[in-house]
N, C-alpha and C positions, 0 to 999 in steps of 0.2 A: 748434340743429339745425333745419333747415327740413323742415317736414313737409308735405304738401299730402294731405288728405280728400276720397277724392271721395264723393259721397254725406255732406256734414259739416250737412246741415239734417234728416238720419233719427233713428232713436231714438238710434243707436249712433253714428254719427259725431258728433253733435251734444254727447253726453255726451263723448266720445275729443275732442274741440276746446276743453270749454270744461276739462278737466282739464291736457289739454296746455299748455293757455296760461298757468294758473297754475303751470305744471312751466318757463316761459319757453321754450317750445319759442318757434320760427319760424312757429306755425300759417296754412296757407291752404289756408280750404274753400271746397271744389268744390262748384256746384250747378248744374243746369238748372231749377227751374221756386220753390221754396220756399227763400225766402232765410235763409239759415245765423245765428245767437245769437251765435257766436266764430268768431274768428279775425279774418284778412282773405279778403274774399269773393272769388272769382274764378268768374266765368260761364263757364261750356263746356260739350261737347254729347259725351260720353263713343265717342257711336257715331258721331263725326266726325274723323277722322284727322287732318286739317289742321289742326283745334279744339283737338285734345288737344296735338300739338306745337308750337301755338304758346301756351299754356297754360304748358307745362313749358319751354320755351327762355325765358317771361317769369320764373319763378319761380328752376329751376335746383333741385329739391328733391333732397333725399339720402335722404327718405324718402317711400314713399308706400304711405299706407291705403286700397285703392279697395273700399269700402264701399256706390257705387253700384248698386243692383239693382232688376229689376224682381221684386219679392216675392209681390204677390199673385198665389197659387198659382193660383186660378182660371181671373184675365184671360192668365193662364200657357198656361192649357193650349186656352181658347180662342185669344187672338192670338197662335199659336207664334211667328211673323213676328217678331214685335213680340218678343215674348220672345227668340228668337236674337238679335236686331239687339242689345239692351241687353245679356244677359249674356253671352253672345261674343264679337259683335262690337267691341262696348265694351270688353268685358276685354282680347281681343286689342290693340286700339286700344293701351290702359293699359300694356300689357305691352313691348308692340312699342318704346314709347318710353321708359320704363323701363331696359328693354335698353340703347339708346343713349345714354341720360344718365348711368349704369351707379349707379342710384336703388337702393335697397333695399325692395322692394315684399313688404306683408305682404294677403294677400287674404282677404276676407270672405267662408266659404261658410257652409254648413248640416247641420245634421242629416238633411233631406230627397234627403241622396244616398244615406240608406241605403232597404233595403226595407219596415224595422218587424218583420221575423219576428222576430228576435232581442231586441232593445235592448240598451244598456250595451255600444256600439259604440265597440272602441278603435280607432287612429290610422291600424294594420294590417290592420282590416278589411276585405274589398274591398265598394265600394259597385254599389249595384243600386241606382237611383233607379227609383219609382215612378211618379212622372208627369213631369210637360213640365220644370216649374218645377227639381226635384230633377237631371236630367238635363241641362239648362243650366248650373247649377253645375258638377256633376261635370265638364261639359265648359273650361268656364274655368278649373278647376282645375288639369285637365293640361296646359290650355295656358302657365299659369303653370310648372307641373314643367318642360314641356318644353320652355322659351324660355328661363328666366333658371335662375342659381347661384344665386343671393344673393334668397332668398325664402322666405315665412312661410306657410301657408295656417292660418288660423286657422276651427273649426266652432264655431256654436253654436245654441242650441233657443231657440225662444220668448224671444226678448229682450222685458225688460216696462223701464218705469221713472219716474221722478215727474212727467215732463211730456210729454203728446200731443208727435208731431213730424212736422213733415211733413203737416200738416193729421192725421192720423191718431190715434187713440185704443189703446194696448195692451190687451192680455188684461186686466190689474190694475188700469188705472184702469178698464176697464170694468164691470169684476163690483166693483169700490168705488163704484162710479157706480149700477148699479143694485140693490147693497143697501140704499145710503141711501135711495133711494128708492123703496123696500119692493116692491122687482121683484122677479121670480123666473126668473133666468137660469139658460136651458138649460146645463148642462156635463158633456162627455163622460167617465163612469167607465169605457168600453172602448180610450182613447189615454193613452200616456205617452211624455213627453220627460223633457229636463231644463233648465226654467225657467231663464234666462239676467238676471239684472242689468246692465244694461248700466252701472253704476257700478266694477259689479267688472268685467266683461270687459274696461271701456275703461284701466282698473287695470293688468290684465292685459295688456294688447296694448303699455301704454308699456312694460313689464317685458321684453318681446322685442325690441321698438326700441332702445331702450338697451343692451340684451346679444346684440344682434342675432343672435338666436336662429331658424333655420333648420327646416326640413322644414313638418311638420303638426304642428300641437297642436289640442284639446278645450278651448276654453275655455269650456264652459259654466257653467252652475249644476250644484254637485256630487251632488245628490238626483237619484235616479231617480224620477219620482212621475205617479199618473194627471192629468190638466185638473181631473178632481173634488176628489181628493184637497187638489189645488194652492190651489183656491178654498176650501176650510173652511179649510188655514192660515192664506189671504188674511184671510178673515172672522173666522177668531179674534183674529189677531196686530191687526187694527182696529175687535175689537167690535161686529162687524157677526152680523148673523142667519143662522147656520149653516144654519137648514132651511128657508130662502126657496131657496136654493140647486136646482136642481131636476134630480135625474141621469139622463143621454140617453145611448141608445146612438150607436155613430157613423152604425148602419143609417138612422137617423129622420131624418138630413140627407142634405139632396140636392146633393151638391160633383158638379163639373165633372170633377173631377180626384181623386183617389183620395189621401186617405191613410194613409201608414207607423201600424201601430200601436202599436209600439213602436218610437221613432226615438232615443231616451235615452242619451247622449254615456257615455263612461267616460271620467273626467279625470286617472286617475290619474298619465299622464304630467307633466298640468300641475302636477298637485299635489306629486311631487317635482324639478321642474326649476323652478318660479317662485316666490319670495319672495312674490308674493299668489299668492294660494291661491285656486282657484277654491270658492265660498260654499255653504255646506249652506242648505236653503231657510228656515230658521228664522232663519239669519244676515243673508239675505239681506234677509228680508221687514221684520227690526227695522231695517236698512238703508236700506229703501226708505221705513217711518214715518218715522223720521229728516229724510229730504229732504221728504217731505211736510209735517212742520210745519214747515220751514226754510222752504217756500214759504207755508206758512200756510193749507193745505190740511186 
C-alpha cells in the first residue's frame, strides 16, 4: 500500500514511517525543512498547490497521513498569517488533491479544539477552541468533513517519545533531561491532558489504515492526568528524583496564548473499536524505557 506522511520528520510521523516501513507499506515522507529517518523522502511546500499536486501525480498514494502542522501554540497566536497559511491553507491544499486522486486521508488534529472546562472530551463533543492554534485545527478539520467521504480525523494530547524530532525536544525527554541533571523543572499541577505515545498512536493509526476506518477517533493516551502528576510517574518509572520536580501554577507562566485546562481526550471509542488499544500511562511509560535502552539511552 502506498502511503505518503506529510509532516513524516515530527515526533509522530517519523515514528508512523519507520513502523510503517517495517509493516512493508509503500512509505513516502513529506517534508519542507527537517529531513525524514524512513521511508522515501519527497520535498514539498504543503501551502503550495502546485507543489502538493505535482507531489501526489509523482507518487499516486492510496493513503495519506497529513500530519504536517504548525504546532507551536504561541508563534500560533502571534503569526496568525503564518499559522492560517500552514494549517488551512495547507490542509485545504492536502485535501483538495486528495479528493481527486480519490486517496484515503486520515488527519492529524488535537485536543486543543476543545475549551478545557470539561475534560475527558468524547468524539461528539462540540469543540470551542481556545486560542489561534486550537482554532486552526478545528478549522481544517471540517474542511476535511466537508470535502472528502473517505476520511479519518484522528485527536490527540501531548504526544511525547524516545527520540527529539524535528530539531525539537518532547515533554519526557525533557523532564528525563533535567532530572539527571539534578534540575528542578517547573510543572503545572493546575492542567490535564492525556499524554499521547507516539509508538502506540502511530500503532494505532496503521489499525485505521488498514481497516480503513472512518469519521473521528481519540487516539490518545488512555489516562486522564495533571503535567505534574505525569512527571512523578516519568520519574519514578526511570528512577529519577520525585521532589526535584517543582509544582507551578498555570497563572506563573506568561503564554501568548491561553490554555485549555482540562483538554483530556475519552478514548473509549478507540478502545472498543481497535485491536491496539490506546495505553494507560504506566503502560505507556514502561514502553517508552523499552525504546530508551533499545537506543542506549
Amino acid at each position: 500500500m502506498k502511503l505518503l506522511i506529510t509532516g513524516a520528520s515530527g515526533l509522530f510521523g517519523s515514528k508512523l514511517a519507520e513502523i510503517a516501513t517495517s509493516k512493508k507499506f509503500e512509505v513516502y515522507s513529506g517534508y519542507s525543512q527537517d529531513n525524514p529517518t524512513y521511508g522515501t523522502k519527497i520535498r514539498f511546500d504543503i501551502t503550495d498547490k502546485t507543489n502538493v499536486e505535482k507531489a501526489f501525480s509523482k507518487i499516486t498514494p492510496e493513503v495519506i497521513v497529513h500530519a504536517a502542522t504548525l504546532t507551536d501554540v504561541d508563534k500560533c497566536e502571534i503569526s496568525k498569517e503564518l499559522a492560517w497559511k500552514i494549517n488551512v491553507e495547507g490542509t485545504k491544499n492536502i485535501v483538495e488533491t486528495a479528493k481527486k486522486s480519490h486517496s484515503f486521508l486520515v488527519y492529524v488534529s488535537t485536543d486543543y479544539v476543545f475549551d478545557g472546562e470539561k475534560g475527558n472530551y468524547r468524539e461528539t463533543d462540540s469543540p470551542n477552541p481556545q486560542n489561534y492554534y486550537g482554532l486552526t485545527k478545528l478549522k481544517a478539520e471540517e474542511l476535511v468533513q466537508n470535502t472528502l467521504k473517505e476520511y479519518c480525523v484522528v485527536r490527540a494530547s501531548v504526544i511525547y517519545g524516545a527520540q527529539p524530532a524535528a530539531g525539537k525536544i518532547n515533554f519526557a525527554l525533557w523532564l528525563i533531561n533535567k532530572l539527571k541533571n539534578k534540575e528542578a523543572p517547573k510543572v503545572l499541577v493546575d492542567q490535564w491532558n492525556s499524554p499521547t505515545l507516539n509508538t502506540n498512536m502511530a500503532n494505532m493509526t496503521l489499525e485505521i489504515i488498514e481497516r480503513k476506518l472512518t469519521g473521528t477517533y481519540h487516539i490518545s493516551g488512555a489516562t486522564r492526568i495533571s503535567r505534574y502528576e505525569f512527571a512523578k510517574e516519568l520519574a519514578r518509572t526511570f528512577h529519577l528524583n520525585v521532589d526535584l520536580i517543582a509544582p507551578t501554577l498555570m497563572t506563573q507562566f506568561s503564554w501568548s496564548a491561553k490554555r485549555p485546562k482540562d483538554s483530556s481526550l475519552d478514548t473509549t471509542k478507540a478502545q472498543h473499536t481497535l485491536k491496539n488499544k490506546p495505553l494507560q500511562t504506566p503502560q505507556a511509560l514502561e514502553q517508552l524505557k523499552k525504546e530508551l535502552a533499545q537506543k542506549g539511552d
